[in-house]
C-alpha positions as CSV (number, residue, x, y, z in Angstrom):
1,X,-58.7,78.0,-36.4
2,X,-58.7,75.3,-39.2
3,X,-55.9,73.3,-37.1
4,X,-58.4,73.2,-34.5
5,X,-61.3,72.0,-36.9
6,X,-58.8,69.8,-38.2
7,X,-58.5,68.6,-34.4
8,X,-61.6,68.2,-33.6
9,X,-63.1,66.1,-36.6
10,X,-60.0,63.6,-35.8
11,X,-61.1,63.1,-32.3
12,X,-65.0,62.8,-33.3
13,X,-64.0,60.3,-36.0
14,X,-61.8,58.4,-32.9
15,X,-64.4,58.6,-30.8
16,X,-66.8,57.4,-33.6
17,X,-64.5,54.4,-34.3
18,X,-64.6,53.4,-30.8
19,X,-68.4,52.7,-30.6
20,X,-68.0,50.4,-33.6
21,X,-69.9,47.1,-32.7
22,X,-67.8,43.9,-33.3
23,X,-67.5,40.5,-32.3
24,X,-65.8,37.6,-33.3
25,X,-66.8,33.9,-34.8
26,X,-65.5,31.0,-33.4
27,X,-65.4,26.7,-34.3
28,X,-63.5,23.8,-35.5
29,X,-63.4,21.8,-38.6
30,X,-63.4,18.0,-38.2
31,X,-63.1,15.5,-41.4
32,X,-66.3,13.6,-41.2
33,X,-65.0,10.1,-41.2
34,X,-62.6,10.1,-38.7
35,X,-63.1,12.8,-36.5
36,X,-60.2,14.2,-36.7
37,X,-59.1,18.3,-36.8
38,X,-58.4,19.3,-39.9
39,X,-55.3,21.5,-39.4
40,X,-54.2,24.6,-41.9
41,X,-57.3,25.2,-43.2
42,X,-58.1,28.5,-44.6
43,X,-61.6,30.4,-43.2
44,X,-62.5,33.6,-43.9
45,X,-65.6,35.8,-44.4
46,X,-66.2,38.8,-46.4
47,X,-66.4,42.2,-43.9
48,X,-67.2,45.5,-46.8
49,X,-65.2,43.9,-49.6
50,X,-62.5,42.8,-47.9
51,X,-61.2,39.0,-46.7
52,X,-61.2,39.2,-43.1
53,X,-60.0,35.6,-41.5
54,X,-57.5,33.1,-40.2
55,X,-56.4,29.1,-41.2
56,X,-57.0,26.6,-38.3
57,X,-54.8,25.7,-35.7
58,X,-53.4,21.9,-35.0
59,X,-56.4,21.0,-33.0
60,X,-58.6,22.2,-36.3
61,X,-60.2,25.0,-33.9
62,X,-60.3,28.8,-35.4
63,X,-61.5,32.2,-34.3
64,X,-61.9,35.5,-36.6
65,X,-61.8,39.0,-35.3
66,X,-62.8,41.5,-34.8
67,X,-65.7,41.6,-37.2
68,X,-68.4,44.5,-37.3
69,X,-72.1,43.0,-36.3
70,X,-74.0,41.8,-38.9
71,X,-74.4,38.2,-41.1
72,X,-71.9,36.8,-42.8
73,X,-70.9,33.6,-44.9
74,X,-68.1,31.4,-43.5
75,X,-65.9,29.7,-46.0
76,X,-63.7,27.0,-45.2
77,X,-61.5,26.0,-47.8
78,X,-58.6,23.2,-48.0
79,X,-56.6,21.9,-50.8
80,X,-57.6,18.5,-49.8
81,X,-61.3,18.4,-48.8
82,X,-62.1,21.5,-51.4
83,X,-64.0,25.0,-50.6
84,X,-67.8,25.5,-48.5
85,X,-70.0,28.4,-47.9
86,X,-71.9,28.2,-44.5
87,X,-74.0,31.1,-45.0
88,X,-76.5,33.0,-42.1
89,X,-73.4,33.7,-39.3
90,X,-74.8,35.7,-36.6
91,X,-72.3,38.2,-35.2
92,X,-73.1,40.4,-32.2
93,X,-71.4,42.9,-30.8
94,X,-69.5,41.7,-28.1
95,X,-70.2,38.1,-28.6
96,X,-69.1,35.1,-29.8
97,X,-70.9,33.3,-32.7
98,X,-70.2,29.2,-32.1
99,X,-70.1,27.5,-35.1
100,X,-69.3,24.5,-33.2
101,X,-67.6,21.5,-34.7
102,X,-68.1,21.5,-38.6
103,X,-67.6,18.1,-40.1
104,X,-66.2,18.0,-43.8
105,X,-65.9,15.6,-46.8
106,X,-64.8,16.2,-50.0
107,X,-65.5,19.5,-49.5
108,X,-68.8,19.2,-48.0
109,X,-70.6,20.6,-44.8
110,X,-72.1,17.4,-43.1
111,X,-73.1,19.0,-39.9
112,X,-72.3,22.8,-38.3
113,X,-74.3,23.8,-35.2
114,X,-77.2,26.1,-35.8
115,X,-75.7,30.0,-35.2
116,X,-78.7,31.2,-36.5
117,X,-81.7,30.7,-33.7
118,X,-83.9,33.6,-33.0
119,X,-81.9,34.0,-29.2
120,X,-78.3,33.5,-29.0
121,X,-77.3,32.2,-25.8
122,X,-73.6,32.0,-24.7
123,X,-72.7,28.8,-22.9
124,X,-70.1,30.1,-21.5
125,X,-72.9,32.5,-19.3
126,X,-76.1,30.9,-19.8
127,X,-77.7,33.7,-17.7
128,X,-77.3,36.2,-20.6
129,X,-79.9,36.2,-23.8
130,X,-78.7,37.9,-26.6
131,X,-80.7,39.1,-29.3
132,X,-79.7,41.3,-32.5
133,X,-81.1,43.9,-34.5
134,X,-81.8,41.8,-37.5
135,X,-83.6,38.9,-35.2
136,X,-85.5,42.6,-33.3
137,X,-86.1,43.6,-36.9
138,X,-88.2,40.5,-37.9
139,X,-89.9,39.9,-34.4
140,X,-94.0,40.5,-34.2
141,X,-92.9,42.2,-30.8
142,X,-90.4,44.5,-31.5
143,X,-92.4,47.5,-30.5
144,X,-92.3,46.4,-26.9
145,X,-88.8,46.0,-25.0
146,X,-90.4,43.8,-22.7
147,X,-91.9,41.6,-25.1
148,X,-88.5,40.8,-26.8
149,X,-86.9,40.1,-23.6
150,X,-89.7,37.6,-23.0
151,X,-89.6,35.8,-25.9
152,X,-88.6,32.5,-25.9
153,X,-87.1,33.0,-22.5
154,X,-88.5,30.4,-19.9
155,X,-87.3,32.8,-16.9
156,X,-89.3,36.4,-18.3
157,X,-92.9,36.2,-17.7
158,X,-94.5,39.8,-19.3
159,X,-98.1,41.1,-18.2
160,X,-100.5,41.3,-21.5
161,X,-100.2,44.6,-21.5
162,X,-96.4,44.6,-22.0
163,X,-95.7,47.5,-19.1
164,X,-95.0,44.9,-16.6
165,X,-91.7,42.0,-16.6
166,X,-91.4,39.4,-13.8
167,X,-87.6,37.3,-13.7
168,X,-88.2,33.9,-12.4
169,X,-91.2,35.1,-10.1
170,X,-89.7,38.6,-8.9
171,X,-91.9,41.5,-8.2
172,X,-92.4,43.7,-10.9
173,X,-90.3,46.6,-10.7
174,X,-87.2,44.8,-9.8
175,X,-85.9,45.1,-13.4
176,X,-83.1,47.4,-14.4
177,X,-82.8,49.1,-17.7
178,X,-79.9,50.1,-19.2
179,X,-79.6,52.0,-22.6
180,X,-76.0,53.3,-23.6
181,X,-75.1,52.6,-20.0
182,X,-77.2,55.2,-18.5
183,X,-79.7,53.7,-16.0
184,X,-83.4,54.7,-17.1
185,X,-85.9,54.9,-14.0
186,X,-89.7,55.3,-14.5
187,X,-90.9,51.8,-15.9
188,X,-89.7,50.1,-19.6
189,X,-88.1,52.7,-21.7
190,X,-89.9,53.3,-25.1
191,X,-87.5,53.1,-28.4
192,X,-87.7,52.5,-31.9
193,X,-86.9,49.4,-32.6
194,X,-85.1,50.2,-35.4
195,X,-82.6,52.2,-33.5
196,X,-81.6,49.3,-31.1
197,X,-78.6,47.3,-32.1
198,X,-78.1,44.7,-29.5
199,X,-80.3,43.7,-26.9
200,X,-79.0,41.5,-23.5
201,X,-81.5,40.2,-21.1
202,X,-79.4,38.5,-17.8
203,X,-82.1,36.6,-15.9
204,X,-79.6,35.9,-13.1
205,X,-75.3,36.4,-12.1
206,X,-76.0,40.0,-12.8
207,X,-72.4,41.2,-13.1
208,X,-71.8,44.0,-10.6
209,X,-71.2,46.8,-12.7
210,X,-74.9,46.9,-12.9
211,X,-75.8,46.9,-9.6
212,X,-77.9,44.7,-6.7
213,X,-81.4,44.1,-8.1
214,X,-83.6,41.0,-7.2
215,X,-84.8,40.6,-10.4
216,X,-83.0,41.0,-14.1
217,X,-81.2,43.6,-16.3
218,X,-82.5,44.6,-19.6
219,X,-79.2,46.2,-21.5
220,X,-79.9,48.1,-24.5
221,X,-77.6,49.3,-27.1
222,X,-78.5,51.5,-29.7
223,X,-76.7,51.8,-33.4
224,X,-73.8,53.8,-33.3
225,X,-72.4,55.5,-37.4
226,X,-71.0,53.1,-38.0
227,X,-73.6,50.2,-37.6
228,X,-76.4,52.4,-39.6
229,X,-73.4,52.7,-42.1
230,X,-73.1,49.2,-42.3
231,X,-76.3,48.5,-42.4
232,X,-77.0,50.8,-45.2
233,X,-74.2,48.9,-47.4
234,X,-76.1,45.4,-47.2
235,X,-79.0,47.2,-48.6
């Protein structure tokens, strides 16, 4: 019996592990005066105490993963130019957070591209909105999962009572939701905002795992142990 306990919490704690949210930070460092990559640097962020990164290629480009959702401060650091913090990097689950091409001088951020806007959007599939719990967490609208996909989003029109949600002049009612994967029928679902983790609007190229609709998909993903553990550590 206690072998089979013993069992059994292993396999929740797997299966726990496997709904971990992470994603992954990407960019390349450039000396300001030339323009040149800045090979062998060192940049690394802090994930719960610990170091987590990698030391830039030849071409001065650099990607860290996998880290757990949540904000973080880049630092760069080379013996020649010296050590910077770019705080406020967005990480979403399943995303990449573009911190573009950072320019350095003595050791000094000149210019790194804003990661930290209220809607990600992935330019490698500019049909899909991102927004994450901390950006849901601080919206005037986060009561309403319509209202959040609408904001800022030139292609979501929203009725003023929030029930209804037109993409790019669709009917109403040609919207999918999806929350944990499950398909929810019956009009918008209604969830606490401060249960959602991740939410992805795709306004067109609806990838076809999700279906045929005419309109959009709303995905939804709630936090999973380990992001309310997480986010109970940056408290």
């Amino acid at each position: 019996m206690k072998t089979m306990m013993t069992i059994a919490i292993s396999l929740m704690s797997i299966g726990l592990i496997a709904q971990a949210s992470f994603g992954e930070i990407k960019g390349k460092v450039l000396d300001k005066e030339t323009k040149e990559p800045v090979p062998f640097s060192n940049v690394y962020v802090m994930s719960n105490g610990n170091a987590v990164g990698t030391v830039t290629n030849i071409d001065g480009e650099f990607k860290i993963k996998p880290l757990p959702a949540g904000t973080y401060d880049l630092v760069v650091s080379n013996v020649e130019y010296g050590t910077t913090t770019l705080p406020g990097i967005i990480v979403q689950t399943e995303q990449i957070a573009f911190a573009g091409e950072i320019l350095i001088s003595n050791g000094n951020v000149i210019k790194v591209l804003d990661v930290s806007a209220v809607k990600l959007i992935n330019p490698e599939e500019t049909s899909l909105v991102t927004t994450s719990w901390e950006q849901i967490k601080n919206s005037p609208t986060r009561t309403n999962i319509n209202r959040i996909a609408g904001d800022g989003n030139s292609n979501v029109q929203v009725s003023e009572d929030g029930n209804e949600i037109y993409f790019r002049g669709s009917r109403n009612g040609d919207v999918l939701y999806i929350v944990d994967g499950v398909k929810i029928t019956g009009g918008r679902p209604i969830l606490p905002s401060q249960g959602i983790n991740r939410m992805s609007v795709y306004t067109g190229g609806v990838p076809a795992k999700y279906g045929d609709t005419m309109g959009g998909v709303v995905v939804v993903e709630t936090k999973s142990y380990f992001d309310l553990y997480y986010e109970s550590l940056r408290k």
